[in-house]
MILUM-577328 format. One line per field, with one value per residue (C-alpha): residue number from 1; residue in one letter; x, y, z. Coordinates in nm, 3 decimals. Layout:
% MILUM-577328
num: [NUM | ...] .
residu: [A | ...] .
c1: [X | ...] .
c2: [Y | ...] .
c3: [Z | ...] .
***
This chain:
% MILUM-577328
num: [1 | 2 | 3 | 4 | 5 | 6 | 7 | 8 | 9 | 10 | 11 | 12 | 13 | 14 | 15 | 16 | 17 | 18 | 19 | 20 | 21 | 22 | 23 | 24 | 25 | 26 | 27 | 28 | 29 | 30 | 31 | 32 | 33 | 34 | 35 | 36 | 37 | 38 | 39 | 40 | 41 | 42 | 43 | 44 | 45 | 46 | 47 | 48 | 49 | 50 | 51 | 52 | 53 | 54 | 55 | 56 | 57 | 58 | 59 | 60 | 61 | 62 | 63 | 64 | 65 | 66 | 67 | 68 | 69 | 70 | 71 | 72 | 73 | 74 | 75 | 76 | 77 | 78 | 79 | 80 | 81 | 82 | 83 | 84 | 85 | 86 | 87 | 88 | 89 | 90 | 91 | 92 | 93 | 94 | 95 | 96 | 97 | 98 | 99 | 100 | 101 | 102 | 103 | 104 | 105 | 106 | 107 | 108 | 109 | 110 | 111 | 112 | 113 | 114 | 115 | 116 | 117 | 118 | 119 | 120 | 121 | 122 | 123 | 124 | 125 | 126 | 127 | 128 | 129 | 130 | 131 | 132 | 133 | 134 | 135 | 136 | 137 | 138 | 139 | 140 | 141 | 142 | 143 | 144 | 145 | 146 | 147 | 148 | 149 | 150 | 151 | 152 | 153 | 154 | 155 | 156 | 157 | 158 | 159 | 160 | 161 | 162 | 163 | 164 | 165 | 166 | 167 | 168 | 169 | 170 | 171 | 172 | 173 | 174 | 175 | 176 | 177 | 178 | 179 | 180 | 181 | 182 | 183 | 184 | 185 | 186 | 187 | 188 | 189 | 190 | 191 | 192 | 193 | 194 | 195 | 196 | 197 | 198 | 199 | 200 | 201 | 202 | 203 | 204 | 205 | 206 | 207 | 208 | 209 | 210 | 211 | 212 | 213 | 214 | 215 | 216 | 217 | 218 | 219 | 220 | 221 | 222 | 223 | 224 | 225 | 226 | 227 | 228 | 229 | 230 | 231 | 232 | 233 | 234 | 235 | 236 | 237 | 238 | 239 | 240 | 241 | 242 | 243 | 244 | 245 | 246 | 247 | 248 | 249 | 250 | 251 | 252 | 253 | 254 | 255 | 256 | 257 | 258] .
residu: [X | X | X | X | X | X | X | X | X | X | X | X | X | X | X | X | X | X | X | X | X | X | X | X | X | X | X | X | X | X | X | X | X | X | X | X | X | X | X | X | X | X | X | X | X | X | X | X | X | X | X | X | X | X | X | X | X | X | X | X | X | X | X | X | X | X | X | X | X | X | X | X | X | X | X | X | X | X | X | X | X | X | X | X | X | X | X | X | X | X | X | X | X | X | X | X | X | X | X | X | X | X | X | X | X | X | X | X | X | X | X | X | X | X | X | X | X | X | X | X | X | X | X | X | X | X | X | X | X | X | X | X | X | X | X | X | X | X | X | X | X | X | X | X | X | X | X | X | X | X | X | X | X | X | X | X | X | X | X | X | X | X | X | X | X | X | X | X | X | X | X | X | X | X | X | X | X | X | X | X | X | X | X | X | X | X | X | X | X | X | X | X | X | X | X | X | X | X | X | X | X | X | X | X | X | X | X | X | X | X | X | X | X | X | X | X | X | X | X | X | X | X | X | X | X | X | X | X | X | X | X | X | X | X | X | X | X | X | X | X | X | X | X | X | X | X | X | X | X | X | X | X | X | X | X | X | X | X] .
c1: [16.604 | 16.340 | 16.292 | 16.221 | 15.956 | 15.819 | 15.844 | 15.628 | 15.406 | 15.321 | 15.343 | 15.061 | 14.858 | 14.842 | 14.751 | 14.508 | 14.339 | 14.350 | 14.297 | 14.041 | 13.746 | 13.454 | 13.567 | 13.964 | 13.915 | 13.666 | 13.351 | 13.467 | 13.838 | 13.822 | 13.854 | 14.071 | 14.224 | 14.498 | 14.649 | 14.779 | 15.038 | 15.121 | 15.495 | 15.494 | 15.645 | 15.881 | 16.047 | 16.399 | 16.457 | 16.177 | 15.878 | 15.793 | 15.456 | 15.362 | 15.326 | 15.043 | 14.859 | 14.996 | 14.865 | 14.534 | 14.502 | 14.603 | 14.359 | 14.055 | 14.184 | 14.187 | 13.849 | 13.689 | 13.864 | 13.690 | 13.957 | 13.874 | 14.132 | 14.297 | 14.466 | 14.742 | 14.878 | 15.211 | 15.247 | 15.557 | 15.756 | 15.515 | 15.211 | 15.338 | 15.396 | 15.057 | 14.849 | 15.050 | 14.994 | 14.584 | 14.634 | 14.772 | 14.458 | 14.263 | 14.388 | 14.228 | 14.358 | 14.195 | 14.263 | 14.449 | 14.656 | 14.772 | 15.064 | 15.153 | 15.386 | 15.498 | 15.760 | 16.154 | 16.281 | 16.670 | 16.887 | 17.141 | 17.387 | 17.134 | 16.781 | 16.532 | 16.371 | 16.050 | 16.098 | 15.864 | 15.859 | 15.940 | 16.290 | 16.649 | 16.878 | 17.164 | 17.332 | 17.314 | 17.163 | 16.925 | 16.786 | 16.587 | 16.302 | 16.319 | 16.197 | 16.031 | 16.186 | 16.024 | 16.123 | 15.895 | 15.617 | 15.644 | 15.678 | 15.371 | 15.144 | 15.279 | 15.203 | 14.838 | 14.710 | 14.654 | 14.805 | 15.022 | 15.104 | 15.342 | 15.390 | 15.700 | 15.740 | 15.971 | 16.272 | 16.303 | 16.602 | 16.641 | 16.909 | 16.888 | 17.031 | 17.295 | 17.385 | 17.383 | 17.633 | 17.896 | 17.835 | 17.893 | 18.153 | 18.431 | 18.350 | 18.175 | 18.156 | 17.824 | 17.656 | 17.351 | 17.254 | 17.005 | 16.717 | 16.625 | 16.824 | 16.688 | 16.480 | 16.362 | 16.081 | 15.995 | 15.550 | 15.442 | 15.211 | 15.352 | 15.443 | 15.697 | 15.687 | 15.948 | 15.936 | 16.264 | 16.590 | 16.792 | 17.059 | 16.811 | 16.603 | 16.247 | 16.175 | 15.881 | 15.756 | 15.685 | 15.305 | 15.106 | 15.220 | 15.547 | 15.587 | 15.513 | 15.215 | 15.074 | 15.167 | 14.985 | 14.660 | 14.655 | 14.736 | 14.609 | 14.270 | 14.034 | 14.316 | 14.115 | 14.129 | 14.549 | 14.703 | 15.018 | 15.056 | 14.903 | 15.228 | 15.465 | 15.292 | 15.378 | 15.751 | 15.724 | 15.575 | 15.835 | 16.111 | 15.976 | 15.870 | 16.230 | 16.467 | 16.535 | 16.680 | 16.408 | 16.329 | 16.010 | 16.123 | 15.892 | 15.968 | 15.680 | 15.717 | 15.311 | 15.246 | 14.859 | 14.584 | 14.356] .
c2: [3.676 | 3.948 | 3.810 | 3.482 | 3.612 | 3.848 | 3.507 | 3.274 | 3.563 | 3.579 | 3.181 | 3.182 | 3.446 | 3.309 | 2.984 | 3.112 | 3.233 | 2.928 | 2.643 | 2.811 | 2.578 | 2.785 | 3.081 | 3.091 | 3.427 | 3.722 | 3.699 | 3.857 | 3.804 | 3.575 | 3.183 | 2.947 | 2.747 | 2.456 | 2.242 | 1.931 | 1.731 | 1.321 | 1.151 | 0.800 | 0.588 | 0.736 | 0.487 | 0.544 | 0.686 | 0.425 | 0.430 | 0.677 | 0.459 | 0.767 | 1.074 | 0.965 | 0.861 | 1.209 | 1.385 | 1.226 | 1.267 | 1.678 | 1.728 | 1.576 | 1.769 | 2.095 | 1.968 | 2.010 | 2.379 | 2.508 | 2.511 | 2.429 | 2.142 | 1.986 | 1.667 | 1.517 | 1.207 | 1.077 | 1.279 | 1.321 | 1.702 | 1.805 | 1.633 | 1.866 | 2.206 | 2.175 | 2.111 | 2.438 | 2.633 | 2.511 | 2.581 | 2.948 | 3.040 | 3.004 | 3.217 | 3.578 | 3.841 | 3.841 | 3.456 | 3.248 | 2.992 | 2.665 | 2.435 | 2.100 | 1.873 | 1.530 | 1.321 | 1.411 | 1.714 | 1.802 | 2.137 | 2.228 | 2.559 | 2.659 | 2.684 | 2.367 | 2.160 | 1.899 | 1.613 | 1.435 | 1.079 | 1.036 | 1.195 | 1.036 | 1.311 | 1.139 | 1.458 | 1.873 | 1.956 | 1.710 | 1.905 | 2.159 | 1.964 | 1.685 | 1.906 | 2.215 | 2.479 | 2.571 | 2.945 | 2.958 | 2.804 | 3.057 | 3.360 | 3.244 | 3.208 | 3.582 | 3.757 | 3.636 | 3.601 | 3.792 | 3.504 | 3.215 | 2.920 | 2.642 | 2.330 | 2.110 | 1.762 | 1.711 | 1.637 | 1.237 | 1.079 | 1.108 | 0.864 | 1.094 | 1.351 | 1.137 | 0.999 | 1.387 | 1.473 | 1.223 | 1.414 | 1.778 | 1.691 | 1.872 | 2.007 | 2.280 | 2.534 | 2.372 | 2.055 | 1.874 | 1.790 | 1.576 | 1.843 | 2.134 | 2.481 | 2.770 | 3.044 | 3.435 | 3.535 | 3.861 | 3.892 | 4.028 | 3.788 | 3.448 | 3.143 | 2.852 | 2.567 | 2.306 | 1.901 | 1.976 | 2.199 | 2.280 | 2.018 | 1.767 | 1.439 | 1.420 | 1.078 | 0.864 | 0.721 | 0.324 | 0.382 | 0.500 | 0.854 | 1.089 | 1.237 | 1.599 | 1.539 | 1.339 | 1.641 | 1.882 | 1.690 | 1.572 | 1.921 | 2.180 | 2.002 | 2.197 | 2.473 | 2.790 | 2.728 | 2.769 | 2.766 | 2.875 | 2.566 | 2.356 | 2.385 | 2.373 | 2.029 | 1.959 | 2.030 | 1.837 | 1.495 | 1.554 | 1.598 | 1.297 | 1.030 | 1.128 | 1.125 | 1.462 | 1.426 | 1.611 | 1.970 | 2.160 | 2.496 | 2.816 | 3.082 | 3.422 | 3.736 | 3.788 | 4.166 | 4.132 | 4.197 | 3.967] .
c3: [15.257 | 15.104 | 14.788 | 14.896 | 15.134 | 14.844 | 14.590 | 14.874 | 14.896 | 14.496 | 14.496 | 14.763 | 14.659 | 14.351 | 14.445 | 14.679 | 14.354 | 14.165 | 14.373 | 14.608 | 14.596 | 14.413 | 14.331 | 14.197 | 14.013 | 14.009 | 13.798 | 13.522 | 13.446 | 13.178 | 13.112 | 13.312 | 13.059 | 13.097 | 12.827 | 13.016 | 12.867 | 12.996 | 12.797 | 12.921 | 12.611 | 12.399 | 12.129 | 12.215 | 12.590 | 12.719 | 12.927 | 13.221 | 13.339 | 13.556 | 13.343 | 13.159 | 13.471 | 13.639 | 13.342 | 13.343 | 13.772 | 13.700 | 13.404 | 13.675 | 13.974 | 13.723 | 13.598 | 13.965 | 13.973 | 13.697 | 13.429 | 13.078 | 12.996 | 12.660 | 12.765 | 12.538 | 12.633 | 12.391 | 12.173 | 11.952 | 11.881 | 11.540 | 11.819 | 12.079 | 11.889 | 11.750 | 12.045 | 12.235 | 11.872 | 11.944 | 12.314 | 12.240 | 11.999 | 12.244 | 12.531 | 12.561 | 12.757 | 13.039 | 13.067 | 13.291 | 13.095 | 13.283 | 13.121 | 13.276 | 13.143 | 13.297 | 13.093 | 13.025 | 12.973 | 12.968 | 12.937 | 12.696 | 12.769 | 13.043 | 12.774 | 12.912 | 12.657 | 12.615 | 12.470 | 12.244 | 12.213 | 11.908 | 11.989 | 11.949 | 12.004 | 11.846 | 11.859 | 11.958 | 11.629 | 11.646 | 11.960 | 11.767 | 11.537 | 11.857 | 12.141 | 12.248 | 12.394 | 12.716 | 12.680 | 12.385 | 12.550 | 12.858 | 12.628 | 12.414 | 12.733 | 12.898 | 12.586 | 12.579 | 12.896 | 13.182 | 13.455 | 13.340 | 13.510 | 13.443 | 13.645 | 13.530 | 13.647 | 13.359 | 13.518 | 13.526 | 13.460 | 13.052 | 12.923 | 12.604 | 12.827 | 12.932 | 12.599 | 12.463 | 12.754 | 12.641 | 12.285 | 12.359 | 12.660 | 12.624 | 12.277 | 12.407 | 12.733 | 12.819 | 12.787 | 12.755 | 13.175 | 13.351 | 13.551 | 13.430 | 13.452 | 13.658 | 13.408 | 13.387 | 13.309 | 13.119 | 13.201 | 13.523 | 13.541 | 13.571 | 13.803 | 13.681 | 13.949 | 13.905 | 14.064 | 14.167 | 14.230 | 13.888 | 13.783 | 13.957 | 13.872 | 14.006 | 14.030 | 13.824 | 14.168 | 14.228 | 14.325 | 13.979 | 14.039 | 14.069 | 14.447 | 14.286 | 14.102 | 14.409 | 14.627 | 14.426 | 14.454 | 14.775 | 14.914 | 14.696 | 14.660 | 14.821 | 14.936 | 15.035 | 15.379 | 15.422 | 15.125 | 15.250 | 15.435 | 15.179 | 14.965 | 15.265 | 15.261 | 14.893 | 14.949 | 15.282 | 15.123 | 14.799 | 15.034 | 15.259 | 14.991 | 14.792 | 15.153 | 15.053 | 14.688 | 14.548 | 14.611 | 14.440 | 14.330 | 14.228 | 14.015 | 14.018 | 13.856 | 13.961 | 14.034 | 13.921 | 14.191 | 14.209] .
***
């Protein structure tokens, strides 16, 4: 179908850009900048042992790109909202802005949301001081810089999600899921890339890091020579390591030349 050609041809040009070793974006266009966020022990919905260590491997690959990086490993929701509020300050327009989060996340009536680990979500109104919405963090990012990016490997299996579900089930027309839902985007410069397909779980991994995370690095490092079949190789190894039950999905509204 046309639009998913035009979509892998924004997703690759962009990444060309980016992950090119040397030279990601002209002399000129501002600061790369990524805030990279790692959830791995929250006091009620458990420990994800990866994300921090996913976190930490994403914030060194960035490192060797050029990017200016915050890292924030465990943080709870006031942790959270203040390090994107620090994050946001700092973006110019001419910037690229990276976001990366690793830990749970979880949709309610089709809006995603980050948890912090300090969250219990004992019920639907809880949801509001307990997480950040991700539409806010994509809107704050396109209205200050000139390229966003956000890479979400947020969608583990969240038993706060699940407890939520039995909560809103049949109260409601929707209902707290597992995954995240699929999102718009309003800037004209911006890329969403998901661990997997809506309604799904990307999974932890058993080896010190999630299947996504691991793809990214191991095929995006050092990119510039075929980047369009560098992330053919990240769905690949997902789809591979997972037996097909996870499937990376991109969203791009990019219509900036580079």
């Amino acid at each position: 179908m046309k639009w998913r050609a035009d979509l892998r041809f924004w997703l690759l040009s962009a990444l060309m850009v980016l992950f090119a070793a040397g030279n990601a974006l002209a002399e000129g266009s501002g600061k790369r900048l990524a805030l990279i966020v790692g959830m791995s022990n929250y006091v009620v919905a458990g420990t994800l042992p990866n994300a921090s260590r996913d976190a930490e491997a994403f914030d060194a690959f960035l490192k060797g790109q050029g990017f200016e990086t915050d890292l924030v490993l465990n943080a709870d929701r006031k942790g959270l909202a203040g390090a994107l509020s620090n994050f946001s300050r700092k973006i110019g327009p001419e910037d690229t802005a990276l976001f990366y989060y690793a830990g749970h996340g979880m949709q309610l009536r089709g809006e995603n949301f980050l948890v912090g680990t300090d969250a219990k979500l004992e019920s639907e109104f809880d949801v509001p001081a307990e997480t950040v919405a991700l539409s806010e963090i994509i809107n704050a990012l396109e209205k200050r810089a000139r390229i966003s990016m956000v890479f979400l490997d947020a969608c583990r299996n969240n038993p706060l999600a699940e407890r939520l579900t039995r909560e809103v089930e049949g109260a409601t027309r929707g209902g707290a899921t597992r995954g995240l839902a699929p999102i718009e985007t309003q800037g004209g410069g911006t890329l969403v890339a998901f661990a997997a397909a809506p309604g799904q779980v990307a999974a932890d991994g058993t080896d010190g890091h999630s299947p996504f995370t691991r793809a990214l690095i191991a095929n995006l490092s050092g990119a510039g020579l075929e980047v369009g079949t560098a992330f053919k190789r990240v769905v690949r190894d997902v789809r591979k390591e997972t037996q097909g039950k996870q499937q990376p999905q991109i969203l791009s509204s990019l219509s900036l030349e580079f």
